[in-house]
C-alpha positions as CSV (number, residue, x, y, z in Angstrom):
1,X,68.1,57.8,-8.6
2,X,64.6,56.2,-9.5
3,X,61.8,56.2,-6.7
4,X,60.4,53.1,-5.9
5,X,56.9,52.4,-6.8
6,X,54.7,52.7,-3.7
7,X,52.9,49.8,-4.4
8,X,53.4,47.3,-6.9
9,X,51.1,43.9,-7.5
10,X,53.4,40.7,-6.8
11,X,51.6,38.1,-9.1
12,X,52.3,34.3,-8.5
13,X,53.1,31.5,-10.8
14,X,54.0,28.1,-10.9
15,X,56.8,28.5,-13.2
16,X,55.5,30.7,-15.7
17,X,56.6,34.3,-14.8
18,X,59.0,35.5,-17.7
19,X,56.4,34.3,-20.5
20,X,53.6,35.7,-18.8
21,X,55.5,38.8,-18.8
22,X,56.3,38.9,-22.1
23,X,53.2,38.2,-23.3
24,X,51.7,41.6,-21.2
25,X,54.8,43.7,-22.1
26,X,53.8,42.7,-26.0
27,X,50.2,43.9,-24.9
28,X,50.4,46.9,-23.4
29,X,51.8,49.8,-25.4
30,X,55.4,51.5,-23.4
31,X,55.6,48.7,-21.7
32,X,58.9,46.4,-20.9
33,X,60.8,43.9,-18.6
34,X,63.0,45.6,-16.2
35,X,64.6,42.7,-14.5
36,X,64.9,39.2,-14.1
37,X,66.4,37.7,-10.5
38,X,67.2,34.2,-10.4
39,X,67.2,31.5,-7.5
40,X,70.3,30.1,-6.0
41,X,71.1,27.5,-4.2
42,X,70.0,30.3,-0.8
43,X,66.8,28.9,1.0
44,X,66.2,26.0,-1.5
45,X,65.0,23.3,1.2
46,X,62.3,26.6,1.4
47,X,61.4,27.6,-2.2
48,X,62.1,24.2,-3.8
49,X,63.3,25.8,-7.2
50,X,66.4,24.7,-9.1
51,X,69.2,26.9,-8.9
52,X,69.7,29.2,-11.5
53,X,66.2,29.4,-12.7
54,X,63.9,32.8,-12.7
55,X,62.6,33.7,-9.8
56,X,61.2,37.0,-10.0
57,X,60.7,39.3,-13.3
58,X,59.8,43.2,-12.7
59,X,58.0,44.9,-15.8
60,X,56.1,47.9,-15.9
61,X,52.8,48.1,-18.2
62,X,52.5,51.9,-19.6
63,X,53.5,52.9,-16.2
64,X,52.0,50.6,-13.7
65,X,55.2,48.3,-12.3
66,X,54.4,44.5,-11.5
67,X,56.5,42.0,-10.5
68,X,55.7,38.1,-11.3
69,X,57.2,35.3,-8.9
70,X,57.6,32.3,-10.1
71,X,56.9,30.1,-6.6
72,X,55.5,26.9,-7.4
73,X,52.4,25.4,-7.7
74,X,51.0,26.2,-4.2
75,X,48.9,29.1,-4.9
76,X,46.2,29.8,-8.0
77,X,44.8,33.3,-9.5
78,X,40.8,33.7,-8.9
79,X,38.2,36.0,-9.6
80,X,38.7,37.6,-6.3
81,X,41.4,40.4,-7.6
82,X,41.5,41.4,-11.1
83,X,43.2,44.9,-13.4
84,X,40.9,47.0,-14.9
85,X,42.1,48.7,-18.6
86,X,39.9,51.9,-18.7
87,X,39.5,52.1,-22.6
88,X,38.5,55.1,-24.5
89,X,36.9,53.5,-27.5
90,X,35.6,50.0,-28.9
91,X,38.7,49.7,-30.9
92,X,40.4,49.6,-27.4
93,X,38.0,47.5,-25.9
94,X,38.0,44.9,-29.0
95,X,41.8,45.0,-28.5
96,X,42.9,44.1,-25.3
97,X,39.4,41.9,-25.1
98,X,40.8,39.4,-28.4
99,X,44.8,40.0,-27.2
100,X,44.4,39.2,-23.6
101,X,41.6,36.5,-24.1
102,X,43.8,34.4,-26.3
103,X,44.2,31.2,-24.8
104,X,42.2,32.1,-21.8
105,X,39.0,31.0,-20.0
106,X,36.3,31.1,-22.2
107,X,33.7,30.4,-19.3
108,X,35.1,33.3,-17.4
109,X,33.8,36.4,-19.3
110,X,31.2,38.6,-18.7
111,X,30.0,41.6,-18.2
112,X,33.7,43.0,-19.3
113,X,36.1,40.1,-17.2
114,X,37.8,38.0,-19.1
115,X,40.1,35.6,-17.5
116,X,43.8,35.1,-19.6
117,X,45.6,32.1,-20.5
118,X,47.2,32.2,-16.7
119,X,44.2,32.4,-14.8
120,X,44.7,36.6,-14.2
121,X,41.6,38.6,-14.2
122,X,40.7,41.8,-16.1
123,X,38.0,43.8,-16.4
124,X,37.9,45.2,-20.1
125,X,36.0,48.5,-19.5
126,X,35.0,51.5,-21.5
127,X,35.0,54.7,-19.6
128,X,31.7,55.9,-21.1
129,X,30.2,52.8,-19.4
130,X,30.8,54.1,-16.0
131,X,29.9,57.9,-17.1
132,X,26.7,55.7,-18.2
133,X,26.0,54.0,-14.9
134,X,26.2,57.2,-13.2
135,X,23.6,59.4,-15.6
136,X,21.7,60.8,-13.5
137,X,18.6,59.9,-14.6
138,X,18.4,56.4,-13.2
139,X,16.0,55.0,-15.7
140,X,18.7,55.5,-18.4
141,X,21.3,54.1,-16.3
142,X,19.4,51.1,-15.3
143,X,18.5,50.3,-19.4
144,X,22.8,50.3,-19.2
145,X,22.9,48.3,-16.5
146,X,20.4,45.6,-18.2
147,X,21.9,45.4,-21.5
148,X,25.9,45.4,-20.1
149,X,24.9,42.2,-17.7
150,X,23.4,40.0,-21.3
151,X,26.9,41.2,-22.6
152,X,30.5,39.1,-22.4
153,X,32.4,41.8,-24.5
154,X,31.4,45.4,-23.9
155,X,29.8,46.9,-26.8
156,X,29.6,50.5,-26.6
157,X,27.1,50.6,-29.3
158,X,24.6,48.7,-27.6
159,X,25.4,50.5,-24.4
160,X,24.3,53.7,-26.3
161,X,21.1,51.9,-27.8
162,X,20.0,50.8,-24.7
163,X,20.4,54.0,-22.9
164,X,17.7,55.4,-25.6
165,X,15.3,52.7,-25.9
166,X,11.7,52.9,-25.1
């Protein structure tokens, strides 16, 4: 018998849980769906869905399970929660930056966050960046600091330029 995730992130949607999932599942390498539930005609004067359409979809990205509800228009994704992908190189970063951006808020990126084509959050991150913000000598981390808040994208690069400027 499979344990049961501890926790697992419940995201909400107005009606767009299976395509959202699909479109992370098609992301996220050894990733997949894992179930789809359906409402019936049980608590409808509650949910207000038709019967027979999805309710809920369960998928797991590379090991992190997530389910997506599909519960109306009532409640909307902001800034306030948001996944961070720790990526080991710019190749990752540029990856998940152009795959998960597409179709999303282009207003809503900076410094890493990017905001996807269903209002969810991420935080694109390299893990040298944070290995960079914690150098301890501060002026070095500080120079990272400056040049990663002019950025939208992280570029490693110029994270590495700036920690050896003058």
């Amino acid at each position: 018998m499979q344990s049961i995730q501890k926790i697992t992130p419940c995201l909400w949607f107005d009606r767009q849980a299976e395509e959202a999932a699909g479109f992370y599942t098609a992301i996220f390498p050894n990733s997949k769906i894992l179930n789809i539930s359906y409402y019936g005609e049980a608590g409808q004067d509650v949910h207000g869905q038709a019967h027979g359409t999805v309710m809920t979809v369960v998928f797991d990205l590379d090991g992190q399970e997530f389910t997506a509800l599909n519960g109306g228009p009532i409640f909307k994704f902001n800034e306030a929660i948001s996944f961070q992908i720790n990526c080991d190189d710019q190749k990752e970063v540029d990856y998940y930056w152009e795959k998960l951006g597409e179709g999303g808020d282009e207003k809503a990126r900076q410094c890493g966050w990017l905001k996807d084509k269903y209002g969810v959050s991420w935080q694109v991150v390299p893990v040298v960046l944070m290995k960079m913000l914690n150098d301890l000598d501060k002026q070095k981390s500080q120079k990272v600091m400056k040049a990663m808040l002019q950025m939208k994208k992280i570029d490693i690069s110029e994270l590495h330029r700036a920690a050896v400027a003058e």
